[in-house]
Structures are given as C-alpha cells and as structure tokens.
N, C-alpha and C positions, 0 to 999 in steps of 0.2 A: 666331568667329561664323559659322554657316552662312547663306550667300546661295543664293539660286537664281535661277537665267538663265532669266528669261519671256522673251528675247527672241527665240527662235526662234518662241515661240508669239505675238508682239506681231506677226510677220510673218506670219502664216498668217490670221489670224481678225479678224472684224470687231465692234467691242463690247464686247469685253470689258475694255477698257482699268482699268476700276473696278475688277473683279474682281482684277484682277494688282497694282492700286496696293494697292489693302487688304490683299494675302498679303505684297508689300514693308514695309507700312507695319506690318502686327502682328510680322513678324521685326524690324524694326528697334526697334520699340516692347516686344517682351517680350523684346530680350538680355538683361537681367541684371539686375533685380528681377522674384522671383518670390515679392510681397508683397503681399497675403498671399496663403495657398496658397488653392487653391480648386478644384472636380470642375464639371462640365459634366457633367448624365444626360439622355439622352433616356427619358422616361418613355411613350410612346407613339408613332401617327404624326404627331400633330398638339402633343406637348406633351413639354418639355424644362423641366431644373431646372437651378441653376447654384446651387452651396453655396459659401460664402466662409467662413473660419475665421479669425473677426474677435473673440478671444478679448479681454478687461477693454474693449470697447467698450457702449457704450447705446446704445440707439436714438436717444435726440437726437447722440450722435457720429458718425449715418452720414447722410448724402444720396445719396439713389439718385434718377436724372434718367433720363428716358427720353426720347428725341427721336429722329423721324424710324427710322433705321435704327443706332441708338448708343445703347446703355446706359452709365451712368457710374456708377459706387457709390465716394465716398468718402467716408472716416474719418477726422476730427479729434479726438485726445482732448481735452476738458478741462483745465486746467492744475490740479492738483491741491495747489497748493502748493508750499514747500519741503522736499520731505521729503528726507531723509539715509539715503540708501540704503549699501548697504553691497554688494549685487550686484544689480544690473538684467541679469535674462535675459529678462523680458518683454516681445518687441517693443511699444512703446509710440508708437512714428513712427505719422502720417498719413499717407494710403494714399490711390491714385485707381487704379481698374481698370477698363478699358474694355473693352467686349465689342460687336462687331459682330453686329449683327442680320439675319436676312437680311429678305425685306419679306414683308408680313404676318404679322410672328409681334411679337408685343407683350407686357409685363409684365403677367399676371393677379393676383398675390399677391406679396407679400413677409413673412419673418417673421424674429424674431430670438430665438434659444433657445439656450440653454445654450453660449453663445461660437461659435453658427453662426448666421450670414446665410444664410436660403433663399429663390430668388428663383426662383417657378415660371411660365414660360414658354408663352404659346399661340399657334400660328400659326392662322390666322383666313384662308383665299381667298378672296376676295368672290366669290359667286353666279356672275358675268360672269366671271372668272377662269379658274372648273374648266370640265376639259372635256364636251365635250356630243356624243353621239350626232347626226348630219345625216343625214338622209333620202335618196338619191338618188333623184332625178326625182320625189318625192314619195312615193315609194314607202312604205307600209305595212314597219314592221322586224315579223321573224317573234318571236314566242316563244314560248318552251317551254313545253309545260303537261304539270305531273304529276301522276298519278293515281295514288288510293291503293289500288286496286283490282287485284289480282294478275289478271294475263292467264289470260284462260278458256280459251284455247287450248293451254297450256304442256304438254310433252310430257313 
C-alpha cells in the first residue's frame, strides 16, 4: 500500500488539516476494492461526470445520498431466489462508493442506462464567493473600446 507523509506539510501550513485527512482517508479507504470500476470526466469548467459500471443492477438496487461535501452511491441486489448456477462470473455483491466533493459543486442529474450509472456533476460559486474587481480611491476602472472603423490615417 502506498502512504504518503503530509507531515512535513502539517508543519508548514495553516488549515489545511481537512485537506490532508481526506487524501489519508480515500488511500486508506480505496486499497483494495476497486468495486465497481468507474471514470470521473470533467466535462467543462464548471461541470464533471462520474460513470459507475453497475452492470444486472435496477434502479430500485441503487441509493445515491448526497450530503454536505459526500456523495454515496450504493448497490443492493435483490435476492433472486434459489437459482443453481453452475458458474457465477457476474459480480453480483453490494457496493458503497464514496466520492468527496469539493464545495459548491452538487449533484445535477443521475441516469441509469445500459449497465452504467451517470451521475453529472455541477459546481455552483455563490455570487459573494467569485471575485470582484475593487476600485481604488474610487476611482473610475478604464476600458477598452473598439471600433470597427479602419483608421483614416494608415500609411
């Protein structure tokens, strides 16, 4: 298992304590189920997808929870009886995958199609958040104005 040593960075910086437990806590949380497989895209600057390949599940077999800065998607199959199999290669286990969110970015849609979960992702700044242009001393900011008009002077 690969660890890595925040602690040189736990002595330098102030704040980030959160940041350094969640990179401990998803190495120690994704060693060794990698169930089921699944891609993380960023589809823009403000909009990510996250595909899950949750193949003989239904949509009543999944629960997707979103709280806070925590996504949770899991999978229980149905008991389908006794049946008398003769080779099980289809993962059939129940599944919980968690995925940290950073803040402002929230579940817009989820869909479930042809043995893929697609759960598309939007981050959202609140107004007060982004940054803002500040005037000094009040001062009037200049700008640019363009004209469509070729210079009558040009040599």
């Amino acid at each position: 298992m690969n660890r890595f040593d925040f602690s040189p960075y736990r002595r330098s910086t102030v704040g980030f304590d959160r940041l350094f437990d969640l990179l401990e806590g998803q190495a120690r949380l994704n060693a060794g189920d990698n169930y089921p497989p699944f891609n993380i895209e960023r589809r823009g600057a403000d909009a990510y997808r996250i595909t899950l390949a949750v193949a003989g599940f239904k949509a009543e077999d999944l629960d997707l929870t979103a709280q806070q800065n925590l996504l949770t998607v899991k999978g229980r199959k149905q008991d389908e009886g006794d049946a008398d199999y003769l080779h099980v290669g289809i993962a059939n286990r129940g599944f919980e995958r968690r995925f940290e969110l950073a803040d402002y970015v929230r579940v817009d849609d989820a869909k479930l199609a042809d043995g893929l979960l697609v759960i598309d992702l939007v981050r959202e700044v609140p107004e007060a958040m982004k940054p803002k242009k500040i005037a000094v001393n009040g001062q009037k900011t200049l700008e640019v104005v363009k004209t469509d008009e070729p210079e009558a002077n040009a040599a």
